[in-house]
C-alpha positions as a Markdown table, in Angstrom:
| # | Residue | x | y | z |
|---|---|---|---|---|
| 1 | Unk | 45.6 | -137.5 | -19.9 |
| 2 | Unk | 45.4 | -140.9 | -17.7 |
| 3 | Unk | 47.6 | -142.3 | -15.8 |
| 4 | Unk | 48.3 | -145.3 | -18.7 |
| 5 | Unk | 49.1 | -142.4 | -21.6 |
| 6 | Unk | 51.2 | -140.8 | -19.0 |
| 7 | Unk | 53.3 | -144.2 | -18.2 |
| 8 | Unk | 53.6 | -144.6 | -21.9 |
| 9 | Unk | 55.0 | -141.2 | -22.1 |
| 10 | Unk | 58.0 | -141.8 | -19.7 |
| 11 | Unk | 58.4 | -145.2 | -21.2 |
| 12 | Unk | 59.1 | -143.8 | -24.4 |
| 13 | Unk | 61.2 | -140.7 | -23.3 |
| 14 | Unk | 63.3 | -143.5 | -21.6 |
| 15 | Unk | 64.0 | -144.9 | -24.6 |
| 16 | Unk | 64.5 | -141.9 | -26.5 |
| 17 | Unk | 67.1 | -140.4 | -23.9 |
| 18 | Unk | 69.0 | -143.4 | -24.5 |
| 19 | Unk | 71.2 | -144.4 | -21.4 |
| 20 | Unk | 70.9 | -145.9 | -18.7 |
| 21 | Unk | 67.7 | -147.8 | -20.2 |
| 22 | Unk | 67.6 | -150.8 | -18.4 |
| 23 | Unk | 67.8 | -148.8 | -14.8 |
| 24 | Unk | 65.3 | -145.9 | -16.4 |
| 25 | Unk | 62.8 | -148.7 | -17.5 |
| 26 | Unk | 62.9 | -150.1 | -14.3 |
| 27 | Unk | 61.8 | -147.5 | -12.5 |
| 28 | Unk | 59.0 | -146.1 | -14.7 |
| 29 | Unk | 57.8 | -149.5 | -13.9 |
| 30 | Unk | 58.3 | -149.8 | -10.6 |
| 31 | Unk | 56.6 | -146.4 | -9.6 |
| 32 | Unk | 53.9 | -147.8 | -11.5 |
| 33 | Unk | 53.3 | -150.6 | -10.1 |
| 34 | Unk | 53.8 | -149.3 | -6.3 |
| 35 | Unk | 50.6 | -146.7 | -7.4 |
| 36 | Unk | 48.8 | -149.1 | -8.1 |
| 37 | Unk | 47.3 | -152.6 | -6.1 |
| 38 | Unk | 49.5 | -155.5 | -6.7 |
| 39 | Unk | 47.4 | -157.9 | -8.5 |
| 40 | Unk | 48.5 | -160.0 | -11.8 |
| 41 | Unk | 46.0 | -157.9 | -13.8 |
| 42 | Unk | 47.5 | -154.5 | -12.5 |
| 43 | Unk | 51.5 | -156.2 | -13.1 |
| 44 | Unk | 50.2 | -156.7 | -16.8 |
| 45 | Unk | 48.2 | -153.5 | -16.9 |
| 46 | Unk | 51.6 | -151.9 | -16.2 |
| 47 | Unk | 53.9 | -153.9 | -18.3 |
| 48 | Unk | 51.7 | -153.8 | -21.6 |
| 49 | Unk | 51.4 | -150.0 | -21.2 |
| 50 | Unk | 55.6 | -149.6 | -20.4 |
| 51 | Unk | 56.0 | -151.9 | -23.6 |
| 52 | Unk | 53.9 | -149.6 | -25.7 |
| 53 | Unk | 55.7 | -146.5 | -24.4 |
| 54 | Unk | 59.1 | -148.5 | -25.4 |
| 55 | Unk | 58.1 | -149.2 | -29.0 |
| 56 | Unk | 57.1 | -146.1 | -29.6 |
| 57 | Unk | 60.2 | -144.7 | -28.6 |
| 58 | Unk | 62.3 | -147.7 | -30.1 |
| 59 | Unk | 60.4 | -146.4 | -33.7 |
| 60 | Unk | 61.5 | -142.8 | -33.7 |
| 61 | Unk | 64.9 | -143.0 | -31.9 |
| 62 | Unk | 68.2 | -144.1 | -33.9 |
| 63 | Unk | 69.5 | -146.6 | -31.7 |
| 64 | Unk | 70.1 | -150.3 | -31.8 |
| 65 | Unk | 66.5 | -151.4 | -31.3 |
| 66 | Unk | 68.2 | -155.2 | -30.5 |
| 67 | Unk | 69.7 | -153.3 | -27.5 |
| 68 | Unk | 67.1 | -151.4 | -26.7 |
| 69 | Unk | 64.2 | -154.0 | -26.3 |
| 70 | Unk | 66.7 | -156.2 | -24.4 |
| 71 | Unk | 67.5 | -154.0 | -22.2 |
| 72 | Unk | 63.9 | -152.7 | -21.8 |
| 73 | Unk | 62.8 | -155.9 | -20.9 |
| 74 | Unk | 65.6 | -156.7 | -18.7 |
| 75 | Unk | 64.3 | -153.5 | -16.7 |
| 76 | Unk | 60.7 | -154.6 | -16.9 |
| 77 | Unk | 61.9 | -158.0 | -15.2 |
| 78 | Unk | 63.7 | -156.4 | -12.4 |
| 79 | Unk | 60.1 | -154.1 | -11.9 |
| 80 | Unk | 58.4 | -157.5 | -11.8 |
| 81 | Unk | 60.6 | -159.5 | -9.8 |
| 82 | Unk | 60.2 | -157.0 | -7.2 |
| 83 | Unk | 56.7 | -157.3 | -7.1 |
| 84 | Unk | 56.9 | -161.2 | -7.0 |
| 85 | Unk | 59.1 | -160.8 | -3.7 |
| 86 | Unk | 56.8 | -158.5 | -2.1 |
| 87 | Unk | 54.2 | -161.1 | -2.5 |
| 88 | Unk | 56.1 | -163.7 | -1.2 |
| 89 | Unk | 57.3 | -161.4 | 1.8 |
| 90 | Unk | 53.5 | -161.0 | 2.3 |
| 91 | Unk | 52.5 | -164.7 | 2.3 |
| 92 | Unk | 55.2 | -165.1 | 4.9 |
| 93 | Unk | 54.1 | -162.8 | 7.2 |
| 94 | Unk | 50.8 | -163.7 | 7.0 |
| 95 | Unk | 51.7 | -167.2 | 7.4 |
| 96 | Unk | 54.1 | -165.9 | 10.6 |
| 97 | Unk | 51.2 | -164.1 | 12.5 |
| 98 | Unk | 49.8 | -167.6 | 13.8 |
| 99 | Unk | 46.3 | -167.1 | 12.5 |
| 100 | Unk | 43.8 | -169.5 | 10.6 |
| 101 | Unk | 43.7 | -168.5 | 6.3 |
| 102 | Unk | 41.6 | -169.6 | 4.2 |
| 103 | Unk | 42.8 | -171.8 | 2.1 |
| 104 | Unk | 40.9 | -170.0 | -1.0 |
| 105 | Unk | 43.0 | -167.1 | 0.1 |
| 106 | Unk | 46.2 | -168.2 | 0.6 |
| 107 | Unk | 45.5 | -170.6 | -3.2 |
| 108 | Unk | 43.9 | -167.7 | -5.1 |
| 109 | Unk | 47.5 | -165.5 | -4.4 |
| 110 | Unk | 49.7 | -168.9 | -5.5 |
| 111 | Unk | 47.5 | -169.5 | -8.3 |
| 112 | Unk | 48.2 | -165.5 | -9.3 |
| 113 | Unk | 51.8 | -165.8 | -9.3 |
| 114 | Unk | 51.9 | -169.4 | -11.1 |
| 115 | Unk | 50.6 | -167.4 | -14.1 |
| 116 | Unk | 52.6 | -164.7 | -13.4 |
| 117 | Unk | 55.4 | -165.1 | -16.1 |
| 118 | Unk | 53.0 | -166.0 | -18.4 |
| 119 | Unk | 51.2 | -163.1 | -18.6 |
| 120 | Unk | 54.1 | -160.6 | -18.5 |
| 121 | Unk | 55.5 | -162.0 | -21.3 |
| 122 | Unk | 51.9 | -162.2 | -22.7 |
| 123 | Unk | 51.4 | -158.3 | -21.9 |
| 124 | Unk | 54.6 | -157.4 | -23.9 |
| 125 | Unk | 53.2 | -159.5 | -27.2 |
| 126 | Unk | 50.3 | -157.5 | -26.8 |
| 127 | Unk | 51.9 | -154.5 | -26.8 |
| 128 | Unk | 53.9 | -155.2 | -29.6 |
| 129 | Unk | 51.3 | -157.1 | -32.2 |
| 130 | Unk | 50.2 | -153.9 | -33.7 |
| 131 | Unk | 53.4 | -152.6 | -34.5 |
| 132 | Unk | 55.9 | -153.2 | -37.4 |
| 133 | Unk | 56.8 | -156.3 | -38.9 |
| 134 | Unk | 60.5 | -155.3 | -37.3 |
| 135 | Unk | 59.6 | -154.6 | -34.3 |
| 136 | Unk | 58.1 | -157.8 | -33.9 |
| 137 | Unk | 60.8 | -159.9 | -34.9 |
| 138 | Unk | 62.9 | -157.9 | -33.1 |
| 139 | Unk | 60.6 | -158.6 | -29.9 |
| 140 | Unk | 60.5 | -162.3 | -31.2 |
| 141 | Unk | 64.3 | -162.8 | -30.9 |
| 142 | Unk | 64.5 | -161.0 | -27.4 |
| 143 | Unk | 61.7 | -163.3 | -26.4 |
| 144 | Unk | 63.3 | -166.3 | -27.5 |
| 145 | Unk | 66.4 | -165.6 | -25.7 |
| 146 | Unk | 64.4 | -165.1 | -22.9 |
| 147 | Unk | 62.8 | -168.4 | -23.1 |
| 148 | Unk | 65.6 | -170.1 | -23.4 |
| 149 | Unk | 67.7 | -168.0 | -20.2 |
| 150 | Unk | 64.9 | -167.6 | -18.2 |
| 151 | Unk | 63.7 | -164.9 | -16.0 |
| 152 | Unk | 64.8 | -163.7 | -12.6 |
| 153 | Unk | 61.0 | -163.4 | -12.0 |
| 154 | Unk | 60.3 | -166.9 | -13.1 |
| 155 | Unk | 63.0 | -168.0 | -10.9 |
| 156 | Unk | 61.1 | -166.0 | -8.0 |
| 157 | Unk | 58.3 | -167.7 | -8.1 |
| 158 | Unk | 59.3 | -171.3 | -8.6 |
| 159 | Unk | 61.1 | -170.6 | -5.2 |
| 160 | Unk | 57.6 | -169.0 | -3.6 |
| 161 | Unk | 56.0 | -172.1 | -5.7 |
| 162 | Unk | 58.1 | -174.7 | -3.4 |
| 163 | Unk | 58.1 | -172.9 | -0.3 |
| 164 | Unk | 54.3 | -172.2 | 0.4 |
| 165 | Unk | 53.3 | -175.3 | -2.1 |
| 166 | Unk | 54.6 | -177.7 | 0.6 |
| 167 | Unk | 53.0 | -175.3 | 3.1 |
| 168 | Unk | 49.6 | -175.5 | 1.7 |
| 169 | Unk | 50.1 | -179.4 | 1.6 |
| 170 | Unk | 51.2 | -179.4 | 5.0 |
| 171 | Unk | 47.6 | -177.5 | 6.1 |
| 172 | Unk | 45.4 | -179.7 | 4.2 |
| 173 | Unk | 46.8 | -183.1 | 5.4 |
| 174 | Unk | 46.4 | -181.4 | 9.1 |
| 175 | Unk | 43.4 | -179.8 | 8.7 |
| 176 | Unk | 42.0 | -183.7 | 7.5 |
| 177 | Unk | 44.0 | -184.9 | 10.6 |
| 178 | Unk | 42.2 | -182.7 | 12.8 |
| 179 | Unk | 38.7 | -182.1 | 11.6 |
| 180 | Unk | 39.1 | -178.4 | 11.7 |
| 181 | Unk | 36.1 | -176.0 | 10.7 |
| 182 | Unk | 36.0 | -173.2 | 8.2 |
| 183 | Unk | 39.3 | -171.3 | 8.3 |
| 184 | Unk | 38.4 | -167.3 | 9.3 |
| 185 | Unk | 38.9 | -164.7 | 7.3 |
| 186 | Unk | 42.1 | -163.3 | 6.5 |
| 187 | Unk | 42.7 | -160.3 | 8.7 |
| 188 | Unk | 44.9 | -158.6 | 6.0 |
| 189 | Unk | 43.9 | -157.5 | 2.8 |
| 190 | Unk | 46.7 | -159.4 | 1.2 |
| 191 | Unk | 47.0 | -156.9 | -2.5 |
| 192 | Unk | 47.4 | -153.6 | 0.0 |
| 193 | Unk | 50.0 | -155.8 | 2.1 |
| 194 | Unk | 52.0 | -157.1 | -1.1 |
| 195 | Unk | 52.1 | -153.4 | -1.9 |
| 196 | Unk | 53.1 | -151.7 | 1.1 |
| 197 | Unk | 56.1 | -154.2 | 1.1 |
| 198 | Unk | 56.7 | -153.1 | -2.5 |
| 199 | Unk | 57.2 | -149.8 | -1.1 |
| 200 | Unk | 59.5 | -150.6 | 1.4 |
| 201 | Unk | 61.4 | -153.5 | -0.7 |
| 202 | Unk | 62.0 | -150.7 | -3.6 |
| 203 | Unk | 62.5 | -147.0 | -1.4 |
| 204 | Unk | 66.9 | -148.1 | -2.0 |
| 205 | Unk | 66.3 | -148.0 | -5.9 |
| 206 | Unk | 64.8 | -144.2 | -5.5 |
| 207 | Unk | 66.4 | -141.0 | -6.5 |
| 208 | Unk | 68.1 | -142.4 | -9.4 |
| 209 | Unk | 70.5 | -145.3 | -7.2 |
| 210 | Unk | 72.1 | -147.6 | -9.6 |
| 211 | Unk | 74.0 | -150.7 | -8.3 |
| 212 | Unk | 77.7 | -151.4 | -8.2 |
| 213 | Unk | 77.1 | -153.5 | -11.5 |
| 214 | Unk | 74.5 | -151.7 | -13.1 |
| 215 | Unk | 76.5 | -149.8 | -16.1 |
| 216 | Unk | 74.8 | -147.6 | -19.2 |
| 217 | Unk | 74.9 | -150.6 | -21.3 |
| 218 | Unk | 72.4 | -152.8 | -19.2 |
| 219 | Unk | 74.7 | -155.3 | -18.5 |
């Protein structure tokens, strides 16, 4: 069995066990999504594969499936967002170590996490087009909501948006200023740094943790 049918699996027995779903979802995720390298394709990878695994088990189990795709996304957000701060903890540093990026670099990572949102929420439609009519108005509404709330990882990377947008505006206008040659190559694989920080941002949410708010019913 690969490592997708697997994810789907615990997806789905997350649904099917029934509590704590929001916390369980995020979890399957995150463990995901520090396995693998943090790129927007992996992020969707992951989050069309968790989706699967939750509509399979929103079909069989007799639950609230209103509930239980809210709260399964909410989880999936929280994965995400994490992922979203690593990379922005990882442009910083980068940025912090004093040495010349190149701008293809350091535009290339931006340019990923501008589309970010957009394809999560374009990895759970995905997920979900194949299945009932229900299930995908069901998705529909959550979605909707969700459009109309916003995301904590849209919120994430508007502020990473601002922050190293002004930054990358700032190098340009110098770099015209000054006449500088070709940046040199980024000593850091950027993906492997974004997902070492991963590691380290999310080792607090292991063993089962839940936070002082984080209660059965998601909220």
């Amino acid at each position: 069995m690969n490592t997708d049918e697997v994810l789907k699996g615990l997806a789905r027995e997350s649904v099917k066990q029934g509590e704590n779903l929001r916390t369980a979802v995020r979890e399957v995720t995150l463990n995901a999504l520090r396995s693998r390298e943090l790129t927007v394709r992996e992020i969707r990878r992951v989050v069309k594969t968790v989706t699967e695994g939750v509509n399979l088990g929103a079909a069989s189990a007799k639950l609230d499936a209103d509930r239980v795709l809210g709260e399964a996304f909410a989880g999936m957000d929280e994965a995400v967002l994490k992922a979203v701060q690593a990379n922005h903890l990882a442009l910083q540093q980068l940025a912090a170590q004093g040495q010349s990026l190149r701008d293809s670099h350091m535009k290339k990572a931006l340019d990923e996490l501008e589309r970010l949102e957009d394809e999560f929420v374009g990895a759970v439609k995905e997920a979900t087009k194949n299945s009932s009519q229900q299930l995908r108005n069901q998705w529909a509404t959550v979605l909707q909501r969700t459009q109309t709330s916003g995301t904590e990882t849209a919120a994430e990377v508007e502020r990473t948006m601002e922050e190293f947008g002004d930054r990358m505006r700032d190098a340009v206008r110098q770099q015209r200023r000054t006449a500088l040659k070709a940046a040199e190559a980024m000593a850091v694989n950027f993906t492997t740094l974004a997902s070492g920080i991963l590691i380290g941002l999310t080792e607090g949410l292991q063993q089962g943790k839940r936070g002082p708010g984080d209660k059965a019913s998601g909220s």
